[in-house]
PADO-586294 format. One record per residue (C-alpha): x, y, z. Coordinates in pm, 1 decimal. Example, Ala and Ser with C-alpha at 12.3 -4.5 7.8 and 13.67 -1.06 7.14 Angstrom:
<site px="1230.0" py="-450.0" pz="780.0"/>
<site px="1367.0" py="-106.0" pz="714.0"/>
% end
This chain:
<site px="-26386.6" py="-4379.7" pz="5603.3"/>
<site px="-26087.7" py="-4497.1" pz="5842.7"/>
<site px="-26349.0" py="-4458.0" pz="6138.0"/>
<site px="-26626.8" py="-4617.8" pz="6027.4"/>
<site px="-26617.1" py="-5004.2" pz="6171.5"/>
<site px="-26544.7" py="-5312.3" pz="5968.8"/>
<site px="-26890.7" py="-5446.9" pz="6050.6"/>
<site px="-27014.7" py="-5163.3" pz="5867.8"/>
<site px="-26862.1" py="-5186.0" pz="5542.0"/>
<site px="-26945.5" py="-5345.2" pz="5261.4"/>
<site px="-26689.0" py="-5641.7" pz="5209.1"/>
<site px="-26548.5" py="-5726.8" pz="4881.2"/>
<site px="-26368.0" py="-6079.7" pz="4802.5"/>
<site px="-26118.2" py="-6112.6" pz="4556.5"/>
<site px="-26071.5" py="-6487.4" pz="4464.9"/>
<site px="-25937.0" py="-6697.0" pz="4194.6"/>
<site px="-25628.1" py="-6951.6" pz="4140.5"/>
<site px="-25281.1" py="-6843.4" pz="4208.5"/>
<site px="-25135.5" py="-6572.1" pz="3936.9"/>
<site px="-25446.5" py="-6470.5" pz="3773.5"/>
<site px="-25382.7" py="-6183.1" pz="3840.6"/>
<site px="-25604.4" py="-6046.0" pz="4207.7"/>
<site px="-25340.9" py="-5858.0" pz="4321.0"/>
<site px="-25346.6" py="-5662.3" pz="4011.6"/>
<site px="-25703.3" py="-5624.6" pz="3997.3"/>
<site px="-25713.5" py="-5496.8" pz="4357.3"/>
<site px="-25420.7" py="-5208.4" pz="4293.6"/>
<site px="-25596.9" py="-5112.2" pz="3959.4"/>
<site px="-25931.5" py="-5043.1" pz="4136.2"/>
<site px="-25808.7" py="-4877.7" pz="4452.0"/>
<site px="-25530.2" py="-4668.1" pz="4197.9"/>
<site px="-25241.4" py="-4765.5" pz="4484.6"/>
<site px="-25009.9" py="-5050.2" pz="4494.5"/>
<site px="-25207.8" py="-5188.5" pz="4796.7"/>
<site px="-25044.9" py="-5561.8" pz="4723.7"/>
<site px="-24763.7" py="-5688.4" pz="4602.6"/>
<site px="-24800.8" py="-5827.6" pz="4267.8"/>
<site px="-24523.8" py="-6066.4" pz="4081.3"/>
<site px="-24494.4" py="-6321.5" pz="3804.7"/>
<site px="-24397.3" py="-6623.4" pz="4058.4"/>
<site px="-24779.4" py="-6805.7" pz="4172.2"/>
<site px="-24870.0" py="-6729.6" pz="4521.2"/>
<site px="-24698.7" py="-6422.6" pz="4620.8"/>
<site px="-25021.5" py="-6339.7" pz="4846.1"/>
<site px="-24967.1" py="-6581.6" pz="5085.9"/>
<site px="-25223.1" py="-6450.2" pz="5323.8"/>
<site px="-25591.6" py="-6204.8" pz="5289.4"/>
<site px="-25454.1" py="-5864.3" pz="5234.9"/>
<site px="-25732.0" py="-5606.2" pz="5310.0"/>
<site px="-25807.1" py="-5264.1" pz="5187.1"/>
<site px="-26033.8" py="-4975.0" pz="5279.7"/>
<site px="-26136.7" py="-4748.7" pz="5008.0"/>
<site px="-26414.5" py="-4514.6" pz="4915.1"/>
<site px="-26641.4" py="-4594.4" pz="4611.7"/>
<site px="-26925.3" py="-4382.9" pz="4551.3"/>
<site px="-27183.2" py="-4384.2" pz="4549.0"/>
<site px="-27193.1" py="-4695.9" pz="4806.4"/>
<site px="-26958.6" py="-4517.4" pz="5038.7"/>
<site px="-26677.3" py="-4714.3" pz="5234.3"/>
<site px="-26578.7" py="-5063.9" pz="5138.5"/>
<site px="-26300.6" py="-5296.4" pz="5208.8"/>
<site px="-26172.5" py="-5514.9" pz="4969.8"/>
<site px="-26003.2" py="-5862.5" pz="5082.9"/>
<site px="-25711.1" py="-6007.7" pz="4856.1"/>
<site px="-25707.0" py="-6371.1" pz="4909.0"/>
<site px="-25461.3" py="-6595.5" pz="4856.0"/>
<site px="-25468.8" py="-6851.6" pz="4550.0"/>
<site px="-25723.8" py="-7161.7" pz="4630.0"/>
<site px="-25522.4" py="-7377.3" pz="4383.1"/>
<site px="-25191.0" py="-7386.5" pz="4607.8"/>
<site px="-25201.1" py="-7758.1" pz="4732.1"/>
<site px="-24834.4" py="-7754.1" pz="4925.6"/>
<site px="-24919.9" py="-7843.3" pz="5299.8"/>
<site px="-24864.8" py="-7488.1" pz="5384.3"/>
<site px="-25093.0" py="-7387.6" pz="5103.7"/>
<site px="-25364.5" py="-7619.1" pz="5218.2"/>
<site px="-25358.7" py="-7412.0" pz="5524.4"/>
<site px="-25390.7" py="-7093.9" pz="5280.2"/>
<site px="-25689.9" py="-7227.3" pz="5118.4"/>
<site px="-25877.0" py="-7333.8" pz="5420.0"/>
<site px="-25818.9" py="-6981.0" pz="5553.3"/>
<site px="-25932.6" py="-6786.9" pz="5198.7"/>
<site px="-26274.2" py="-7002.9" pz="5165.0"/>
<site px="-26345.8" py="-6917.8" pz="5554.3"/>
<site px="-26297.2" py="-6581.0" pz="5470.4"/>
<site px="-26521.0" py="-6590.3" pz="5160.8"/>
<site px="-26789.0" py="-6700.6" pz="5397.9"/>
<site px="-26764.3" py="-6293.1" pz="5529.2"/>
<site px="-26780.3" py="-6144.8" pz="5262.1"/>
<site px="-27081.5" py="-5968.6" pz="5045.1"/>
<site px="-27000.1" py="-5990.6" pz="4708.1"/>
<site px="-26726.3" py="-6205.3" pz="4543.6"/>
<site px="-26506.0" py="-6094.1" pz="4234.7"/>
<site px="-26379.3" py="-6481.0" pz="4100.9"/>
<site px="-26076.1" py="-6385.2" pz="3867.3"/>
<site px="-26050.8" py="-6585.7" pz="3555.1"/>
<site px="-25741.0" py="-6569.9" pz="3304.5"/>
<site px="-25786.4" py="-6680.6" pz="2916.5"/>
<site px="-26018.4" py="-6956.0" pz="2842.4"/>
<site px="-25929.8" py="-7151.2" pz="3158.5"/>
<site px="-26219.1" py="-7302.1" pz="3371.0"/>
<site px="-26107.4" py="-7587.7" pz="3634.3"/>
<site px="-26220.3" py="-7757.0" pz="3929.3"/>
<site px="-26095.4" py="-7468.3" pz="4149.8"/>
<site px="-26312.1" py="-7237.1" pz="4002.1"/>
<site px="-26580.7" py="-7502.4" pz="4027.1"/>
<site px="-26522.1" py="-7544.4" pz="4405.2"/>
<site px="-26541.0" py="-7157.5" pz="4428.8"/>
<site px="-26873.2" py="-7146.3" pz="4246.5"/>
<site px="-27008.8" py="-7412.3" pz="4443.1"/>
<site px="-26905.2" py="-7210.2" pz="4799.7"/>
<site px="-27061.7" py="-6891.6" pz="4664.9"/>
<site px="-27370.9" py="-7055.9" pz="4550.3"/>
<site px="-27414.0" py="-7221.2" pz="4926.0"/>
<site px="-27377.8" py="-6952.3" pz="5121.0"/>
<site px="-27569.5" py="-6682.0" pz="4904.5"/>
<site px="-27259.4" py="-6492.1" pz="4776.9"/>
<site px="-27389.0" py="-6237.5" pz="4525.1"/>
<site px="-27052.6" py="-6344.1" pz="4244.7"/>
<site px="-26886.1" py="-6127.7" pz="3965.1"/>
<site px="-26680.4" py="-6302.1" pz="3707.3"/>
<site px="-26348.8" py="-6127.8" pz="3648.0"/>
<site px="-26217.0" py="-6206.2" pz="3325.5"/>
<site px="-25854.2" py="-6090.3" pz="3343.6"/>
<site px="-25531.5" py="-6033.2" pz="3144.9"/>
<site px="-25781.6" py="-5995.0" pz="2819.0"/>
<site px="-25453.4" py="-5857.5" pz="2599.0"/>
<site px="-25265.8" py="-6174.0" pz="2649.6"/>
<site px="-25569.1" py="-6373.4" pz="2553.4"/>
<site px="-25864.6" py="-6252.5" pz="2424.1"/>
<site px="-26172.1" py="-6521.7" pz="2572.1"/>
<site px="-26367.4" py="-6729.0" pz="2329.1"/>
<site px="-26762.5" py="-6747.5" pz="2225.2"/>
<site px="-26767.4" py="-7094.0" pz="2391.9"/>
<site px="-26586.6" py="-6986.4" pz="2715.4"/>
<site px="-26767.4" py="-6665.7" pz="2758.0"/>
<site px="-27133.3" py="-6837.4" pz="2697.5"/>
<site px="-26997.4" py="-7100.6" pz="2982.7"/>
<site px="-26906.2" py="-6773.0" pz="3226.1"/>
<site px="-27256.8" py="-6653.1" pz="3170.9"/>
<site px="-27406.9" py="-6987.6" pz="3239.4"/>
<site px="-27282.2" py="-6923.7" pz="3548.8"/>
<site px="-27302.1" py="-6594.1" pz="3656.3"/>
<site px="-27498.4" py="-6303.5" pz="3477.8"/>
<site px="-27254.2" py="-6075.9" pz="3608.4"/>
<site px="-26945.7" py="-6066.9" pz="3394.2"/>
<site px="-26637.3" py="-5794.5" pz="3333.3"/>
<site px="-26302.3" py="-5822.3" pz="3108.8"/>
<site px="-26040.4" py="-5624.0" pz="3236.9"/>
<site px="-25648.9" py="-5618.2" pz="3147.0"/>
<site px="-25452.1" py="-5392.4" pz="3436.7"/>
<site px="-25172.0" py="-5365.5" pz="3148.1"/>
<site px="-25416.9" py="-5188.9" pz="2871.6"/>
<site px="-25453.1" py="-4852.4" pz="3158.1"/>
<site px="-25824.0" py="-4909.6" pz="3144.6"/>
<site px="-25906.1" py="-4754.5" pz="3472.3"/>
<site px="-26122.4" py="-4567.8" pz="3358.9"/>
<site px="-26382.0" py="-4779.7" pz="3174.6"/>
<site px="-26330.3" py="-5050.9" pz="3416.6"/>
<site px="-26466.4" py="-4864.9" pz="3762.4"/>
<site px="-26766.1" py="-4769.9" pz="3545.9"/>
<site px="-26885.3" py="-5127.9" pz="3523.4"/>
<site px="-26763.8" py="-5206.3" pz="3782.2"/>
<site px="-26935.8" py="-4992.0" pz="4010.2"/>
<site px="-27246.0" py="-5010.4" pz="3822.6"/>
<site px="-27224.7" py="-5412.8" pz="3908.8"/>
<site px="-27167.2" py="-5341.7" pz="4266.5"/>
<site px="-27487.9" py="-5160.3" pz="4249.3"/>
<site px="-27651.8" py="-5403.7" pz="4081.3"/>
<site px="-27584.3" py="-5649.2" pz="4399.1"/>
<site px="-27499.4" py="-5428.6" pz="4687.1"/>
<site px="-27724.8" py="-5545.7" pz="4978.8"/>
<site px="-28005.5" py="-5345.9" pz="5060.2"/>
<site px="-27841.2" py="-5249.1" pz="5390.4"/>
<site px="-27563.4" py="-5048.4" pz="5244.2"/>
<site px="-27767.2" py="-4834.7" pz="5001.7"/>
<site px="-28033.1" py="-4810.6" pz="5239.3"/>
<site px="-27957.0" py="-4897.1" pz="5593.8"/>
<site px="-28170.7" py="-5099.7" pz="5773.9"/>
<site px="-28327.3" py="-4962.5" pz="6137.7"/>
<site px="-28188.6" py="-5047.7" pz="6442.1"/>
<site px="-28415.1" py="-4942.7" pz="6698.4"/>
<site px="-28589.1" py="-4668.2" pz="6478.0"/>
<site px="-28916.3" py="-4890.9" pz="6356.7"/>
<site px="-29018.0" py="-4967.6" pz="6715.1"/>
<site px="-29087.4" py="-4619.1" pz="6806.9"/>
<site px="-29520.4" py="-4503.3" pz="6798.1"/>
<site px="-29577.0" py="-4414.3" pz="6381.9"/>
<site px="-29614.1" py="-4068.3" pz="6344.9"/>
<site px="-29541.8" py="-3949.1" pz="6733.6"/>
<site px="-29317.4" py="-3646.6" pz="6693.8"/>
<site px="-29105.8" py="-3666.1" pz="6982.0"/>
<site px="-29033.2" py="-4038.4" pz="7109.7"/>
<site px="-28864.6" py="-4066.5" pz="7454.9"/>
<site px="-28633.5" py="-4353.6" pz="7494.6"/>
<site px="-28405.9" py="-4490.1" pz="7783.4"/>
<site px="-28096.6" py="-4625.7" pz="7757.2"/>
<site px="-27960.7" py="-4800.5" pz="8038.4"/>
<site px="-27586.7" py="-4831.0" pz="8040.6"/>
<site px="-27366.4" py="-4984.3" pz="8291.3"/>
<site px="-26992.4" py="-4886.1" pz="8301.0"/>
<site px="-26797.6" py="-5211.9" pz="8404.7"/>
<site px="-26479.8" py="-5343.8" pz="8356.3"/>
<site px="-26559.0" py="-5411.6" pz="8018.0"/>
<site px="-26613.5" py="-5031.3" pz="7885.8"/>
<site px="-26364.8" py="-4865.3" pz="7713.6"/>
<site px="-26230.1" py="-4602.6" pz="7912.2"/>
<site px="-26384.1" py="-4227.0" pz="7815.4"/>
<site px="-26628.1" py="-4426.1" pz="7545.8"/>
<site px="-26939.2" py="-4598.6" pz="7535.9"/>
<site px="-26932.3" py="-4992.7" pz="7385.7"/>
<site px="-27037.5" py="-4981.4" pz="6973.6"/>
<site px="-27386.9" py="-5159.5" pz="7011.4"/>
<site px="-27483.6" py="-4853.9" pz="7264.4"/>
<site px="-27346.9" py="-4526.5" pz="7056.2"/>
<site px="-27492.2" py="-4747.5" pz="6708.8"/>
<site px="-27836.8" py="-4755.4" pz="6889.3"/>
<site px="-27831.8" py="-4391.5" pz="7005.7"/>
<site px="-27746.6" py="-4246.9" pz="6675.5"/>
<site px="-27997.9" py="-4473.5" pz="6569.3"/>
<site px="-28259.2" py="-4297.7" pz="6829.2"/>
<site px="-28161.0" py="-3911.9" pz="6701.4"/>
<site px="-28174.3" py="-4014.2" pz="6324.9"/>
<site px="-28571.9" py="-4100.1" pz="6429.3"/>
<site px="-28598.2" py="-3775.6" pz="6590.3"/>
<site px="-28637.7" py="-3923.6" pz="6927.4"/>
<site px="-28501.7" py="-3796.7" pz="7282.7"/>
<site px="-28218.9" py="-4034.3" pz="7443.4"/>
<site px="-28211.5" py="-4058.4" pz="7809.7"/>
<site px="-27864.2" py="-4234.3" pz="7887.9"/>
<site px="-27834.9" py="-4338.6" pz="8277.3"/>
<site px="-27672.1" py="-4606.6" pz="8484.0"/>
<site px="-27837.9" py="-4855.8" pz="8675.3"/>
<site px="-27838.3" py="-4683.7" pz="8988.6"/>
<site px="-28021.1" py="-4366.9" pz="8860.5"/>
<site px="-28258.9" py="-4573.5" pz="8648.0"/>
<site px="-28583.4" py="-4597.2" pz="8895.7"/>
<site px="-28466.6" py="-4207.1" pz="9009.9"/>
<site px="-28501.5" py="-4075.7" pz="8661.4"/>
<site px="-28789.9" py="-4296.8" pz="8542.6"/>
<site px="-29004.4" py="-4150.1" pz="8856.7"/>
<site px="-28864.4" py="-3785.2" pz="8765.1"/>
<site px="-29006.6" py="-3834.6" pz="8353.7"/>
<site px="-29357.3" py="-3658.6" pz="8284.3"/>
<site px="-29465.1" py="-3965.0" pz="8082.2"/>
<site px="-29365.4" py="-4333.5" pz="8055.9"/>
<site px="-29121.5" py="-4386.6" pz="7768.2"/>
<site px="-29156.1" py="-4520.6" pz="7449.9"/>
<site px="-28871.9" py="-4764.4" pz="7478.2"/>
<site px="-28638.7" py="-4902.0" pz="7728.9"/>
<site px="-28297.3" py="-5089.5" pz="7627.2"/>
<site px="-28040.8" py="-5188.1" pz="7846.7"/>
<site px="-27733.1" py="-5379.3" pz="7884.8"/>
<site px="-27820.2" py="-5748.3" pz="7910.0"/>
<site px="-27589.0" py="-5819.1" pz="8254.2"/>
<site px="-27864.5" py="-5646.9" pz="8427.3"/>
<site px="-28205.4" py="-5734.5" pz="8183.7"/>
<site px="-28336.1" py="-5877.6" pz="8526.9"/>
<site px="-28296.2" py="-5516.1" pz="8685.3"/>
<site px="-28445.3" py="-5357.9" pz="8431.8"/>
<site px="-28774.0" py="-5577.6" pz="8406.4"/>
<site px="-28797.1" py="-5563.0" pz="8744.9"/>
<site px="-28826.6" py="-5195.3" pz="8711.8"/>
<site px="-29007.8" py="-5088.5" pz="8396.3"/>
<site px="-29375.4" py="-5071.9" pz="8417.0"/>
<site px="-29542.6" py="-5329.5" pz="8199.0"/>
<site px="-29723.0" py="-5080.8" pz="7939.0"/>
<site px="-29359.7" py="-5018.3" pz="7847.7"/>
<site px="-29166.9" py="-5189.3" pz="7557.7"/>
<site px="-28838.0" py="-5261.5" pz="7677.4"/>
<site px="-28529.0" py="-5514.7" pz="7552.9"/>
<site px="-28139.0" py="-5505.0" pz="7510.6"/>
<site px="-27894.5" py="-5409.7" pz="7291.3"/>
<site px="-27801.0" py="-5753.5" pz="7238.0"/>
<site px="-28127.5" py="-5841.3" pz="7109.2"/>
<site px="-28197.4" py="-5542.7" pz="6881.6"/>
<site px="-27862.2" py="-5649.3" pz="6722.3"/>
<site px="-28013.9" py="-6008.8" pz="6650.3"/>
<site px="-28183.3" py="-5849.1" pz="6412.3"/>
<site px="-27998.8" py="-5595.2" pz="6290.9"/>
<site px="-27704.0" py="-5830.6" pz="6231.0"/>
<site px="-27829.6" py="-6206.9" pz="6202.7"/>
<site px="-28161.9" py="-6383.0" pz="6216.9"/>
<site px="-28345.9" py="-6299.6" pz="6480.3"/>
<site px="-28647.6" py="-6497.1" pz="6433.4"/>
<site px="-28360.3" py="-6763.7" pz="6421.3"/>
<site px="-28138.8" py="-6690.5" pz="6715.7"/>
<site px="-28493.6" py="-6672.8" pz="6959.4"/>
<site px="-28574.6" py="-7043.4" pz="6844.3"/>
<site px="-28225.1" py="-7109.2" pz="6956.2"/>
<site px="-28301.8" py="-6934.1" pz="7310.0"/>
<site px="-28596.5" py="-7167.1" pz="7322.5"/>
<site px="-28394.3" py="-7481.7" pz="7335.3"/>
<site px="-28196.1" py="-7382.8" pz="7628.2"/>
<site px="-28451.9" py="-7607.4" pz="7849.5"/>
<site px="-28282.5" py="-7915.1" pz="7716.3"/>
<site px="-27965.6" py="-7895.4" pz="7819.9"/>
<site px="-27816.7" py="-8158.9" pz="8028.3"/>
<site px="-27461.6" py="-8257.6" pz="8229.8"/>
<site px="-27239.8" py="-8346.0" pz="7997.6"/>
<site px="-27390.5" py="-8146.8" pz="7696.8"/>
<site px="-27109.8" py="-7928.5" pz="7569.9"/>
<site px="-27233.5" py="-7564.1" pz="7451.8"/>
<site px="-27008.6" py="-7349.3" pz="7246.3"/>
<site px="-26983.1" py="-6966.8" pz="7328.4"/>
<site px="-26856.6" py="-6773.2" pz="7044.5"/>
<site px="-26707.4" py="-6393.6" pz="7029.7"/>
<site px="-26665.0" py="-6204.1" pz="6760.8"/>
<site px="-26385.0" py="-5987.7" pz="6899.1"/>
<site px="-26077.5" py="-6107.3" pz="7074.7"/>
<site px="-26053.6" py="-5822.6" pz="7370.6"/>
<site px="-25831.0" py="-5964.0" pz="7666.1"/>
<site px="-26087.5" py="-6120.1" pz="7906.8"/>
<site px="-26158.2" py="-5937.5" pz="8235.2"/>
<site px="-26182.7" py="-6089.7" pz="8588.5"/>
<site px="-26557.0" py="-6081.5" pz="8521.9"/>
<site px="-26599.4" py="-6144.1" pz="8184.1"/>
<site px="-26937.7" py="-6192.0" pz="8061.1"/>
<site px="-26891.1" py="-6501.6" pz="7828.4"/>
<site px="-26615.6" py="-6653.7" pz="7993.9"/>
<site px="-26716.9" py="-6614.1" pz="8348.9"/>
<site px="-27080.5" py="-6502.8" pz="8367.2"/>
<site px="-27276.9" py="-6681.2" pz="8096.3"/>
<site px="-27112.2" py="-7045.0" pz="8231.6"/>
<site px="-27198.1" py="-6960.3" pz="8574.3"/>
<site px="-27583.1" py="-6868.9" pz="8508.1"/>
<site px="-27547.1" py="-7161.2" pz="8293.8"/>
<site px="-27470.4" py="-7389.8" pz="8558.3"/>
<site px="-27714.0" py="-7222.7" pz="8804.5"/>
<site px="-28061.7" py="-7220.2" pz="8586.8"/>
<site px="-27931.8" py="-7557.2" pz="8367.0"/>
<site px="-27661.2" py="-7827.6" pz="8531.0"/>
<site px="-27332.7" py="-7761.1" pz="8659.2"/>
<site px="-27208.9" py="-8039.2" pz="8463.9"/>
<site px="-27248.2" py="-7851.5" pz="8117.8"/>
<site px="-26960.0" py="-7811.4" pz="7904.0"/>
<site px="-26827.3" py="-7502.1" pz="7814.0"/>
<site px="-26615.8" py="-7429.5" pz="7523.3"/>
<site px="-26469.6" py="-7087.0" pz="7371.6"/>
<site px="-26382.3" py="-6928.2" pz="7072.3"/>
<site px="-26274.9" py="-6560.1" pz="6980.8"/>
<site px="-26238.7" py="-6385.5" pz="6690.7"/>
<site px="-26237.5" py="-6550.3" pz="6359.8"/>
<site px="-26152.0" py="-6919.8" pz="6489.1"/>
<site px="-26507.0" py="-7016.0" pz="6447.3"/>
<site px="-26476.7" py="-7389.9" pz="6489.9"/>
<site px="-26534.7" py="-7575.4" pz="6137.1"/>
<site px="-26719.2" py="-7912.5" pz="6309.1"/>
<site px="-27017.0" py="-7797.4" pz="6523.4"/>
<site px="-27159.9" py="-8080.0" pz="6567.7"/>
<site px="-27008.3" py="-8143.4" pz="6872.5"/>
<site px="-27225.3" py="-7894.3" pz="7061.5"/>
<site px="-27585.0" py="-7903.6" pz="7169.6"/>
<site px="-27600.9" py="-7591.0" pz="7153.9"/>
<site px="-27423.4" py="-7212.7" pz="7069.7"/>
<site px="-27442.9" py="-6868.6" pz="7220.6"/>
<site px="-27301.1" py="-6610.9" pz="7001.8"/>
<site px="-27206.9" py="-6292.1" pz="7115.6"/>
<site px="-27401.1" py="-5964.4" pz="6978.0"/>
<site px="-27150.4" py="-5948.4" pz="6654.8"/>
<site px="-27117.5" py="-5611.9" pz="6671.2"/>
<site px="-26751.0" py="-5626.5" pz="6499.8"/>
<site px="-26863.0" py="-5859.5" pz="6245.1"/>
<site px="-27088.1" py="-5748.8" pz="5897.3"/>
<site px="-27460.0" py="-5930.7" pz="5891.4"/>
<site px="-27330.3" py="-6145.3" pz="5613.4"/>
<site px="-27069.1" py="-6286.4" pz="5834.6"/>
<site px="-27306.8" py="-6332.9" pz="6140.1"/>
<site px="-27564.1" py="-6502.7" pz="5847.0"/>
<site px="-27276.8" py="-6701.3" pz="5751.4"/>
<site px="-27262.5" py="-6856.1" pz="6094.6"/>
<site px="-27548.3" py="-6884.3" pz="6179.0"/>
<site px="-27609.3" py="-7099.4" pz="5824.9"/>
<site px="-27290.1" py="-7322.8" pz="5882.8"/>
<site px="-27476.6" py="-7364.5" pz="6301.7"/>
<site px="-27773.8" py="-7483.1" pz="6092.8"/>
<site px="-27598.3" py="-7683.0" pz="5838.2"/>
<site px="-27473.3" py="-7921.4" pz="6165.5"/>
<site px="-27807.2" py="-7937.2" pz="6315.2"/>
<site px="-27723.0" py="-7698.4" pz="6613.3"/>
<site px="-27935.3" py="-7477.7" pz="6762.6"/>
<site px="-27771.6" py="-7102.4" pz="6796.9"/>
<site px="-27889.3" py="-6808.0" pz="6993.7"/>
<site px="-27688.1" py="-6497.8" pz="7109.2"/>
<site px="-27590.5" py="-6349.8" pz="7445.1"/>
<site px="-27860.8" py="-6098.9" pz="7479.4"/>
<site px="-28196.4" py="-6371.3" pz="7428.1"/>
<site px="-27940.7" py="-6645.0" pz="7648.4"/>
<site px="-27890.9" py="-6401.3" pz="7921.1"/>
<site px="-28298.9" py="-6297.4" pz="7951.3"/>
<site px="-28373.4" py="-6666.4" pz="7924.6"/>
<site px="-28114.8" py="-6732.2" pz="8237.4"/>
<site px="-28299.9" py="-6440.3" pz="8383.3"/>
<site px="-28658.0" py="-6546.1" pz="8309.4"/>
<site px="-28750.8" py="-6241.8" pz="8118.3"/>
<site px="-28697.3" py="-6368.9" pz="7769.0"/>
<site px="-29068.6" py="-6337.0" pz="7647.8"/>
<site px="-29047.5" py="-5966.0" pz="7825.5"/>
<site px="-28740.1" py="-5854.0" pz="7639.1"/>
<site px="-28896.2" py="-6040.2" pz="7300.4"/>
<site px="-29211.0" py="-5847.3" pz="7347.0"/>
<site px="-29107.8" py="-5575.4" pz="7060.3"/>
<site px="-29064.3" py="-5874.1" pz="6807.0"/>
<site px="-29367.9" py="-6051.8" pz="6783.7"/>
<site px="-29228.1" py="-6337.6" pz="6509.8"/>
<site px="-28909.9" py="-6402.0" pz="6754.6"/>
<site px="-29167.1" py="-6400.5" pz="7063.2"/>
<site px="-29388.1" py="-6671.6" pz="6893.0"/>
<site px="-29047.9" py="-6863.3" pz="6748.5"/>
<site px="-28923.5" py="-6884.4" pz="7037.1"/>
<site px="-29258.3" py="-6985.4" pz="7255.8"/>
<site px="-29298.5" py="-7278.6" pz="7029.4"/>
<site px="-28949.2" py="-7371.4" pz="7021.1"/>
<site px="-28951.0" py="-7380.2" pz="7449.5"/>
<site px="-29304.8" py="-7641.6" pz="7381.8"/>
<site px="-29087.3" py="-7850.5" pz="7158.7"/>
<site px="-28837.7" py="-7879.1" pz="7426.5"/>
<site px="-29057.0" py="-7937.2" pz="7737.1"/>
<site px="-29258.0" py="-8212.2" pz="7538.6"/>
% end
């Protein structure tokens, strides 16, 4: 459980107005007192996350958020930074208390319903005040997904039952049954699939490991039954030569797609990590109509590039130094480029003509949906490192090849653009 990424867990909101009682909730289902809980509204001041094993979905981590109803300035700031957080997450437990319904709850409803949150009513504190028809008929007009609970009555027990048996009911298909990464691209039926991985080791590598996207996407290779071939650059055209047959597959790091294209024979599917993550954690179909705008940008267009993670840039980082500078090569030197890292995903987008996200390996598909939707929402095109990189390359419809729906998204995206 501790080892298994954050991307890779299911993600749990609990939301609600201030002293409903979430913090409660949370230590009743994860049997711990994970947050502090007190009688004075808005002792969680900020999300207060928790990793926890529930069978029979596996790991999950639950996120305490603060009240939405705080309106001090400083609670403004609270609220702002619950409901982008609720945007993340894959199913959202709203915590009610008596026969209360306001506009907060309202405003939570709303976000949920825009952004595809799966929601579970939490009626709460049920042996101070037991809820009426009229009020329970209303929660059920809302949501058909509806549990009482009082943390005071000790009812554990009965509680997880439904509970888990709701989670069930609306756990993403991905967590009960994960979704391939690489797996339905290999020849139906062939028993023993070859594929090449080609993996650089830069600055950027973690010393003594291999970067997430590349151990995901090998793991994802043996759970298919096929043979991994894991070289660097420099010994990729050595041990291609040396191979009794041509692989199945060929994925590399996008910094050097060019190389690889160069060097694959044509009969041979080949793309990048970045790319088979477009899929596995966004849109892909999407993100390659994004790629296909890149034609129109100008001088003086200003292009957001987005990271998920917030590592400590290196001297050669690829989306603060090498992204802008193929930008300004195969577009205009006169582009502007802005940055963000980690979870300061900018609320106004429509400043930008355009955004290139990074592969969102740290993030869960909901979250990279979640973007995506709010990149739509403002009109702007968004693509992600892997297709932007091929496209600065020239090698885009290669590297698309395996993905015949992104391939002819993105073709007639580029015809848009040129006409």
């Amino acid at each position: 459980m501790q080892n298994t990424p954050n991307s890779l867990l299911l993600r749990i909101g609990i939301c609600g107005r201030t002293n409903t009682g979430k913090s409660s909730l949370l230590n009743m289902i994860t049997g711990q007192k994970t947050s502090i809980t007190s009688v004075i509204p808005g002792t969680t001041t900020d999300v207060v996350t928790k990793r926890m094993e529930l069978s029979p979905i596996g790991p999950v981590v639950f996120l305490d958020t603060a009240g939405i109803d705080d309106l001090s300035q400083l609670g403004k700031e609270r609220v702002k930074r619950t409901m982008k957080k609720l945007g993340s997450v894959d199913i959202a437990l709203i915590v009610l208390e008596g026969n209360v319904w306001t506009e907060f709850e309202d405003a939570l409803v709303a976000h949920c319903k825009q952004y595809r949150i799966p929601m579970v009513l939490v009626i709460n504190k049920t042996d101070l005040c037991k809820p009426s028809s009229a009020f329970l008929a209303q929660c059920k007009e809302v949501s058909s997904h509806l549990l009482s609970c009082s943390t005071k009555e000790r009812n554990r027990e009965g509680f997880m039952s439904e509970f888990k048996h709701t989670l069930i009911a609306l756990c993403p298909d991905e967590f009960l049954h994960s979704p391939p990464l690489l797996g339905d691209l290999l020849p139906y039926g062939q028993k023993h699939p070859l594929i090449v991985c080609i993996v650089p080791i830069d600055l950027g590598a973690p010393k003594g490991r291999l970067i997430l996207p590349q151990v995901q996407a090998i793991r994802d290779a043996l759970d298919y039954n096929a043979s991994v071939v894991v070289v660097k650059e420099s010994n990729y055209v050595h041990t291609l030569s040396n191979l009794k047959c041509h692989p199945d597959l060929v994925i590399c790091d996008s910094q050097i797609v060019g190389f690889m294209v160069q060097h694959t024979p044509a009969e041979v599917m080949c793309t990048t990590f970045s790319i088979l993550f477009s899929r596995f954690k966004g849109d892909i179909v999407q993100l390659a109509t994004g790629a296909g705008t890149m034609a129109t940008l100008r001088a003086k267009n200003s292009i957001l590039i987005a990271e998920a993670c917030s590592h400590h840039p290196s001297a050669d980082d690829i989306g603060r130094v090498k992204i802008p500078r193929w930008i300004a090569t195969y577009c205009d030197p006169g582009i502007r480029v802005t940055h963000c890292a980690g979870g300061d995903y900018p609320d106004d987008l429509s400043q930008y003509r355009l955004i290139i996200h990074c592969g969102a390996c740290t993030l869960n598909r909901r979250e990279m949906l979640w973007r995506m939707e709010q990149a739509e929402q403002a009109h702007v095109p968004i693509t992600n490192y892997g297709m932007a990189i091929s496209v600065l390359h020239g090698v885009l419809e290669r590297t698309l090849s395996p993905f015949p729906r992104a391939l002819e998204a993105y073709k007639q995206a580029q015809m848009v653009a040129v006409s």
